[in-house]
C-alpha positions as CSV (number, residue, x, y, z in Angstrom):
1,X,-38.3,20.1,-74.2
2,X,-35.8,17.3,-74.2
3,X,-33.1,19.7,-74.2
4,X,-34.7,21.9,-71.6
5,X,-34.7,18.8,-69.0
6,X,-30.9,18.3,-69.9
7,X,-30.2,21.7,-69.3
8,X,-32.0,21.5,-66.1
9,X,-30.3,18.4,-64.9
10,X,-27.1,19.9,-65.4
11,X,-27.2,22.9,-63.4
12,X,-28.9,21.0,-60.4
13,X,-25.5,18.7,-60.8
14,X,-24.2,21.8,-60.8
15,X,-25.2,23.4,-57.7
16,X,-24.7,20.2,-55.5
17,X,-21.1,19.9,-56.6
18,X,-20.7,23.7,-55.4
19,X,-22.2,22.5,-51.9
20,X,-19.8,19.8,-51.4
21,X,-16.5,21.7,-52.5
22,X,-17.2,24.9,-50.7
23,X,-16.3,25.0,-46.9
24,X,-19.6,26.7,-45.6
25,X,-21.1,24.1,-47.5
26,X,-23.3,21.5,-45.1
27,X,-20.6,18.2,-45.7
28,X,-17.4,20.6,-44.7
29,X,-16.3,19.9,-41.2
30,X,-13.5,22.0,-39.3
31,X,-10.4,20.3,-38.4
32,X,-10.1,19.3,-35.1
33,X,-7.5,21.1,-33.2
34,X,-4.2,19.6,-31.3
35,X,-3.7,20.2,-27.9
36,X,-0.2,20.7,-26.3
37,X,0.7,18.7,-23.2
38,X,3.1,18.0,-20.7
39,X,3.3,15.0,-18.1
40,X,5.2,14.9,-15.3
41,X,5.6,13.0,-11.8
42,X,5.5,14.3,-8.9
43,X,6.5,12.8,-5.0
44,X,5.1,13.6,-1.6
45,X,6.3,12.2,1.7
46,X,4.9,12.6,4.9
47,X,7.0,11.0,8.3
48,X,5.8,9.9,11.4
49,X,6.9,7.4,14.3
50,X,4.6,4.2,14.3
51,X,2.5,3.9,17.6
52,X,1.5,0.0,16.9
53,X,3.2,-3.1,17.1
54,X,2.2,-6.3,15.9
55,X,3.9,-9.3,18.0
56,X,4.2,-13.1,17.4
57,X,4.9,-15.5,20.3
58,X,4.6,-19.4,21.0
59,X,5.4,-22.2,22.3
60,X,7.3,-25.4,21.1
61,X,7.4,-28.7,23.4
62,X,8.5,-32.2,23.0
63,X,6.9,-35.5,24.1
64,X,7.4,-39.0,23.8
65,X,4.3,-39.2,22.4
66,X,1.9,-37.0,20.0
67,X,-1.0,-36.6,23.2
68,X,2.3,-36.0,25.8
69,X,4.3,-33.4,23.1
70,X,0.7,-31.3,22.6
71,X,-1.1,-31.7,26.3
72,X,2.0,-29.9,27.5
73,X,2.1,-27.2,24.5
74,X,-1.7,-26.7,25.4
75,X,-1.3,-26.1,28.8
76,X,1.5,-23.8,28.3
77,X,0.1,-21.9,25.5
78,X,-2.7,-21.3,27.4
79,X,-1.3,-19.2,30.5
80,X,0.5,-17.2,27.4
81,X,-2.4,-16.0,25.8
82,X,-3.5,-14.9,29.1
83,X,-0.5,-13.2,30.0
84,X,-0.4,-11.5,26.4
85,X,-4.3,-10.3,27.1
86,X,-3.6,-9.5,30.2
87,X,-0.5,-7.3,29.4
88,X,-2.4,-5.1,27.0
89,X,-1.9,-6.9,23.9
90,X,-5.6,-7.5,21.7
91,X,-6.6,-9.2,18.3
92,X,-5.1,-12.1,19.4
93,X,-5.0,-14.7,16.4
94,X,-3.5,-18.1,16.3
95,X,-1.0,-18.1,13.5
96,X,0.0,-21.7,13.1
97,X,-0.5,-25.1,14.9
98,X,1.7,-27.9,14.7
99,X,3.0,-31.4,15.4
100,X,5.4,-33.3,13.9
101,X,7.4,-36.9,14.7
102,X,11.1,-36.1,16.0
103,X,14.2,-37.6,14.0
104,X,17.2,-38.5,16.2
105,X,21.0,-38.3,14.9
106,X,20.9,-42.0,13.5
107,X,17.3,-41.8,11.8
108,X,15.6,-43.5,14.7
109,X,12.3,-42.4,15.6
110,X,13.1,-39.7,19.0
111,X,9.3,-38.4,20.0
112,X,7.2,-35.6,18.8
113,X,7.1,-31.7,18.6
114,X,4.1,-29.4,19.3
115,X,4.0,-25.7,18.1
116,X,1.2,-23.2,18.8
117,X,2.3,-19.8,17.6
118,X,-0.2,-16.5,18.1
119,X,-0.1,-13.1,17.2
120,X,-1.2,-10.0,18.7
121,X,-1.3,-6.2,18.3
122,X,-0.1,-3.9,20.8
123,X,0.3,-0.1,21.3
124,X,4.3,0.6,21.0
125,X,4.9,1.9,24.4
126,X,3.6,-1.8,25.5
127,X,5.4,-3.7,23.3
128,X,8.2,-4.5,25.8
129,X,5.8,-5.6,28.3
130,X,3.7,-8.3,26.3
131,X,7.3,-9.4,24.9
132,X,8.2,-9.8,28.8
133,X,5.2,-11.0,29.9
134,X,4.6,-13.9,27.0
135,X,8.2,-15.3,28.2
136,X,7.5,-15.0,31.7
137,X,4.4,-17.3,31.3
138,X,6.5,-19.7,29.1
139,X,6.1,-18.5,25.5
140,X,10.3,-19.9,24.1
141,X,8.9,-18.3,20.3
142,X,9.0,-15.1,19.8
143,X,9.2,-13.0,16.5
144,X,8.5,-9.3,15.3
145,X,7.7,-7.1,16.7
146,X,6.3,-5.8,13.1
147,X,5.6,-1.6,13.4
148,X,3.0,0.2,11.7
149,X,1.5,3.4,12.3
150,X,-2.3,3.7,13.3
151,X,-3.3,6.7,11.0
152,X,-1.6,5.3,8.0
153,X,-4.6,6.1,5.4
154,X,-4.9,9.6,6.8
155,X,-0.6,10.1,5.7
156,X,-0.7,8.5,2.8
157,X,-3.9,10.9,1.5
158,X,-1.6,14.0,2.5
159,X,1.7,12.2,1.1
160,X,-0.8,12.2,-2.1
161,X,-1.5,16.0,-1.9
162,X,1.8,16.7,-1.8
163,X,2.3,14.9,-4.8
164,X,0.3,16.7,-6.9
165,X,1.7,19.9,-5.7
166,X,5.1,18.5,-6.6
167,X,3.6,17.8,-10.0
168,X,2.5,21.1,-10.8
169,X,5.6,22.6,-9.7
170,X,7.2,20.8,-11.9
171,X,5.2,21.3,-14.8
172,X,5.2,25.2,-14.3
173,X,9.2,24.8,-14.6
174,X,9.1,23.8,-17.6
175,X,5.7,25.3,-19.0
176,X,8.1,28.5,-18.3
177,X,11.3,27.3,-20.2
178,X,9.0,26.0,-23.1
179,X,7.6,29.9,-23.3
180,X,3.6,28.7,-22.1
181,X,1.3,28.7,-19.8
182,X,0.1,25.2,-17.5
183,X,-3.6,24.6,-18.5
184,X,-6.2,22.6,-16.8
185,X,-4.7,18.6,-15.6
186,X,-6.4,16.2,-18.7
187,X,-5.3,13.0,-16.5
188,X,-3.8,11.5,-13.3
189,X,-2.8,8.3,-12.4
190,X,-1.5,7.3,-8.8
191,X,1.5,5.3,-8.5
192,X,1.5,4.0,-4.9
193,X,2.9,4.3,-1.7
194,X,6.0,2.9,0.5
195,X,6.6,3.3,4.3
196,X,10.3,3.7,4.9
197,X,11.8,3.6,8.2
198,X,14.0,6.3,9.1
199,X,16.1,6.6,12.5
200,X,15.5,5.1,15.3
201,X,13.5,5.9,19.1
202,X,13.1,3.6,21.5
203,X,9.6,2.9,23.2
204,X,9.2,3.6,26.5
205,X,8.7,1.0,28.9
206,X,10.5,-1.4,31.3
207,X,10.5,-4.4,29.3
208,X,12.3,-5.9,26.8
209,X,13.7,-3.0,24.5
210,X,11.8,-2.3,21.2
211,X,13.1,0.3,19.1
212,X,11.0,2.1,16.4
213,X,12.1,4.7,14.2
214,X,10.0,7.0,12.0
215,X,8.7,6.2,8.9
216,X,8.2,8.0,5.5
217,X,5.2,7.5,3.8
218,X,5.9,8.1,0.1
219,X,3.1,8.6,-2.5
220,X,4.0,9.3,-6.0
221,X,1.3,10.3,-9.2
222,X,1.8,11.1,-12.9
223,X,-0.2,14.0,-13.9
224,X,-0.5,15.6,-17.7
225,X,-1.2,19.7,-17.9
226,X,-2.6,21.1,-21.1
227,X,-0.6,23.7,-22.3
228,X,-1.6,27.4,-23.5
């Protein structure tokens, strides 16, 4: 009986060692297959003149005293921002307020300065105007005007689109010289966009000339292709 039970024991051993070794045994696991890819970049730019203009003016005066220096920068800064409104310029913001004690040529205290700068946006074709009428009212600041275009999101998603095309492209060049086929896109990552401006147009209006040229909206993505 004893031997019997050894006997037994041994082919059980046996027969579990088979399982393990042989590969349609249940512990035998295929090897995972490698996947050929390519990445590339691609670039899409989309151009268009800018139709807003973002301009800064204000107004500097000096005083004897701090009250005398910023009464008279208040007064004046007051019939500008009018004149701005009232020219067609809107979002008017105060960028910076100021007043500061005056140094003369020897050191010797020489009065005080008052600054009140605002900003404002303005459709292109007005620019000229609020420019004009800010200095007509007594604004002796004046900086910008800064451009931008109105349906900037809207480019940049088709300067995107384009983008990937270009990618693809791309990758079917040399999916073609390699002797494959482009699979399905395993990831894509966006690189960001620039605006860069391009020749120039002036706006059209009687006031002081502002000159805008078109801008190139640039969006740029890295994309990887399985290959087949």
């Amino acid at each position: 009986m004893k031997r019997l039970a050894i006997v037994a024991g041994l082919l059980l051993a046996a027969a579990a060692l088979a399982g393990v070794l042989r590969p349609e045994g249940a512990a035998a696991e295929e090897p995972s297959a490698t996947t050929d890819t390519v990445m590339v970049s691609g670039t899409g730019s989309v151009s268009a003149v800018p139709d807003l203009a973002e301009i800064s003016a204000g107004v500097e005066t000096r005083g004897t005293t701090a009250q005398e220096a910023l009464n008279a920068n208040s007064n004046t800064m007051r019939k500008v921002i009018d004149a701005i409104r009232a020219a067609g310029g809107r979002d008017v913001t105060t960028q910076t307020v100021s007043l500061s004690p005056r140094v003369g040529p020897e050191g010797q205290p020489d009065g005080f300065t008052a600054l009140n700068v605002v900003s404002a946006k303005v459709d292109l074709d007005a620019a000229g105007k609020v420019i004009d009428a800010a200095v007509a009212a007594g604004a002796n600041t004046v900086y910008g005007p800064s451009l931008s275009l109105s349906e900037a999101s809207k480019l940049y998603r088709e300067a995107l689109k384009q983008a990937v095309a270009d990618a693809r492209e791309r990758a079917s060049v040399l999916a073609a010289a390699a002797g494959r086929q482009l699979g399905r896109v395993t990831a894509i990552s966006e690189g960001g966009s620039v605006a860069i401006p391009l020749y120039e147009k002036a706006a059209a209006d009687s006031g002081a000339p502002v000159v805008a040229g078109p801008q190139e909206t640039i969006a740029t993505v890295t994309v990887t292709f399985e290959l087949r």
